[in-house]
N, C-alpha and C positions, 0 to 999 in steps of 0.2 A: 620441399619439392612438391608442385602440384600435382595431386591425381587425378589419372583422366579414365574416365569411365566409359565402356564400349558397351555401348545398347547392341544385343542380339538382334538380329528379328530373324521371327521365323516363319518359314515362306510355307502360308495356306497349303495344302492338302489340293492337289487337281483336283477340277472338276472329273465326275467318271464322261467318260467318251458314250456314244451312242450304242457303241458295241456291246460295253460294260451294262449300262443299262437294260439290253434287248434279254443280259441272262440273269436278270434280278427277276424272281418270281413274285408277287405279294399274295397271298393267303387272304381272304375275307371270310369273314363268318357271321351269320345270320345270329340278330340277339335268342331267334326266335329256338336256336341251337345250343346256347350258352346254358349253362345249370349255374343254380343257385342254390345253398343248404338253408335249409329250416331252423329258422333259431329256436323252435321248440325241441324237437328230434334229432338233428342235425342230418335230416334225410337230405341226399341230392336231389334236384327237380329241376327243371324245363324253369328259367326264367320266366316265360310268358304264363306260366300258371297261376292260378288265382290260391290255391289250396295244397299243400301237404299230403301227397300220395299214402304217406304213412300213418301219419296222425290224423291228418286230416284240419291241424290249422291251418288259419288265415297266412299267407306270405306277402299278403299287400296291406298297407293299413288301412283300417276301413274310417269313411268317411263318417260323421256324425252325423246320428240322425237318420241313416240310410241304412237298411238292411239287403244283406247279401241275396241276392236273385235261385232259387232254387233251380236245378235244374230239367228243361223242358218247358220250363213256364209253371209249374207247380209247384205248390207252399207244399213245407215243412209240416212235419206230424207233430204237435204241440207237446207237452209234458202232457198234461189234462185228458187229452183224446187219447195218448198213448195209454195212461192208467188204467181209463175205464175196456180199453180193447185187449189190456192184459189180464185184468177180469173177467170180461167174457174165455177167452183163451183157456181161465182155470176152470172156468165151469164144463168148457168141452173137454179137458181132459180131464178133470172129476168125473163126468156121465162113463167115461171109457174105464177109466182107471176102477169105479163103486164095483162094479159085479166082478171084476177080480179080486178086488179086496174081502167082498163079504165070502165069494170061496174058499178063499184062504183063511180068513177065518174060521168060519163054519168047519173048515178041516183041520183046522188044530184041534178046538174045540169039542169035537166029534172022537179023535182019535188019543187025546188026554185027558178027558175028562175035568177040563179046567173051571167048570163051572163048582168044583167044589175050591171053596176057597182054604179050606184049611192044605191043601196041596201047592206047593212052594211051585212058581213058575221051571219049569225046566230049558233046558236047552235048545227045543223045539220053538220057545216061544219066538226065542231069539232069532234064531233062523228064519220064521217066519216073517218077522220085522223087516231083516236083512231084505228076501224075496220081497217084499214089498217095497221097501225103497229102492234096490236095481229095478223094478219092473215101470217105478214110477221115472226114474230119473229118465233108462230106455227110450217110453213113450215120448215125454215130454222133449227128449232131443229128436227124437224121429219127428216127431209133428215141429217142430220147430223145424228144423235145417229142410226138410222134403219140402214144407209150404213156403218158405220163403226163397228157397232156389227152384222154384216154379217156375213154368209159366205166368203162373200170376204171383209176384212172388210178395207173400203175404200170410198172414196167419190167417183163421177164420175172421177173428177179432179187429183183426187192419180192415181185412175185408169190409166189413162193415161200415169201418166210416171212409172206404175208398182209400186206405193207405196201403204203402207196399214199402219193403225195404231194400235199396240201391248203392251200389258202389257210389263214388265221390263224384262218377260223373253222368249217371242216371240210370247205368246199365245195369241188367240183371246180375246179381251176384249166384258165384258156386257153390254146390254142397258145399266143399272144405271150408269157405269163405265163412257160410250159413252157422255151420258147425263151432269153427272157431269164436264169431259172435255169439252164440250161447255160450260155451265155456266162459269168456268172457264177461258173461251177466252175473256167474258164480262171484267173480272180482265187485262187480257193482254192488251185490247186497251183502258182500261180506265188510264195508264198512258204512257198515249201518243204513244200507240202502242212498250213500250219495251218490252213487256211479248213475242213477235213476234221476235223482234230483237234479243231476245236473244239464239235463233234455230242457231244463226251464229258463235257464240261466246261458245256454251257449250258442251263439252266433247265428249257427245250423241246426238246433234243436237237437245236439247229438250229447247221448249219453256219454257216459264212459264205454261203456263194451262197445258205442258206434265207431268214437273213436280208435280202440284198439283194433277194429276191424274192418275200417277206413268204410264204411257204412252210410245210409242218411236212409230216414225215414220220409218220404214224400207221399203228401195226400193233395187226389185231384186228378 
């Protein structure tokens, strides 16, 4: 017996009426609204941005041969020029720091008698150490964080060769901000001073503690 095979069809889906369509809403949105994650950090950010709020990398690839535009129209603080402005920097807080030191010595000295050397250091000496290294670390973050969330915001040392350090997009940064980039610098020279070295080598001229502290050094 032959078999006879019945084709279905099935009847398209109406068009929607005029009506149907007047309560169809569409939704637009600006790319300029859209986030995108940082494949470094995995931070969210503004598609239209050039840079990583948090790190502070690159989110666009960069072109060869072309370096990234600083901003306001002003270059980057070199490794080189940064070195020798961190030198000066020690020598102003050496001058600050010398005649606290030789008091405190002069007053151990004075009230131990340590100039006899057959007398074993005591526990004084200790302490006095201590005091000097809190009064050192103190200093060195107060003149760090106050001058660079300045007005001018700079160490003596930037000063000099016209540098200042700025958030990621040229604006002045905060005490806290200031503060945590010092903390920060602790991480740089604790392996073996590359968190420094690397202001030589990166895109932006940025350290590691620039990084952590979404930072840029600009001179000019």
């Amino acid at each position: 017996m032959p078999r006879v095979f019945v084709a279905l069809l099935r009847r398209p889906p109406p068009s929607p009426s005029s009506s149907q369509l007047s309560s169809v809403t569409i939704y637009f949105r600006s790319m300029t609204e859209a986030t995108v994650f940082c494949n470094q950090c995995g931070q969210a950010v503004n598609v239209a941005a050039s840079f990583c709020t948090r790190c502070g990398g690159t989110l666009r690839p960069a072109i060869p041969g072309m370096t990234i535009a600083a901003p306001g129209g002003a270059q980057y603080g070199g490794f080189w020029i940064r070195f020798v402005a961190r030198l000066i920097d020690g020598v102003v807080v050496y001058i600050v720091l010398g005649p606290i030191a030789v008091i405190l010595i002069s007053g151990y000295f004075a009230t131990h008698h340590a100039f006899d050397r057959r007398q074993p250091p005591d526990a004084g000496l200790f302490v006095m150490i201590g005091l000097m290294a809190m009064v050192a670390g103190l200093s060195s973050w107060l003149y760090e964080a106050l001058m660079t969330s300045s007005s001018k915001p700079g160490t003596l040392g930037k000063m000099v060769f016209r540098m200042k350090v700025t958030d990621l997009n040229g604006a002045r940064i905060s005490f806290a901000r200031a503060t945590g980039r010092f903390l920060a610098k602790i991480l740089s020279g604790m392996i073996l001073n590359i968190g420094y070295i690397m202001a030589a080598f990166t895109e932006r001229k940025q350290a590691l503690h620039d990084m952590i502290a979404g930072t840029l050094v600009l001179r000019g």
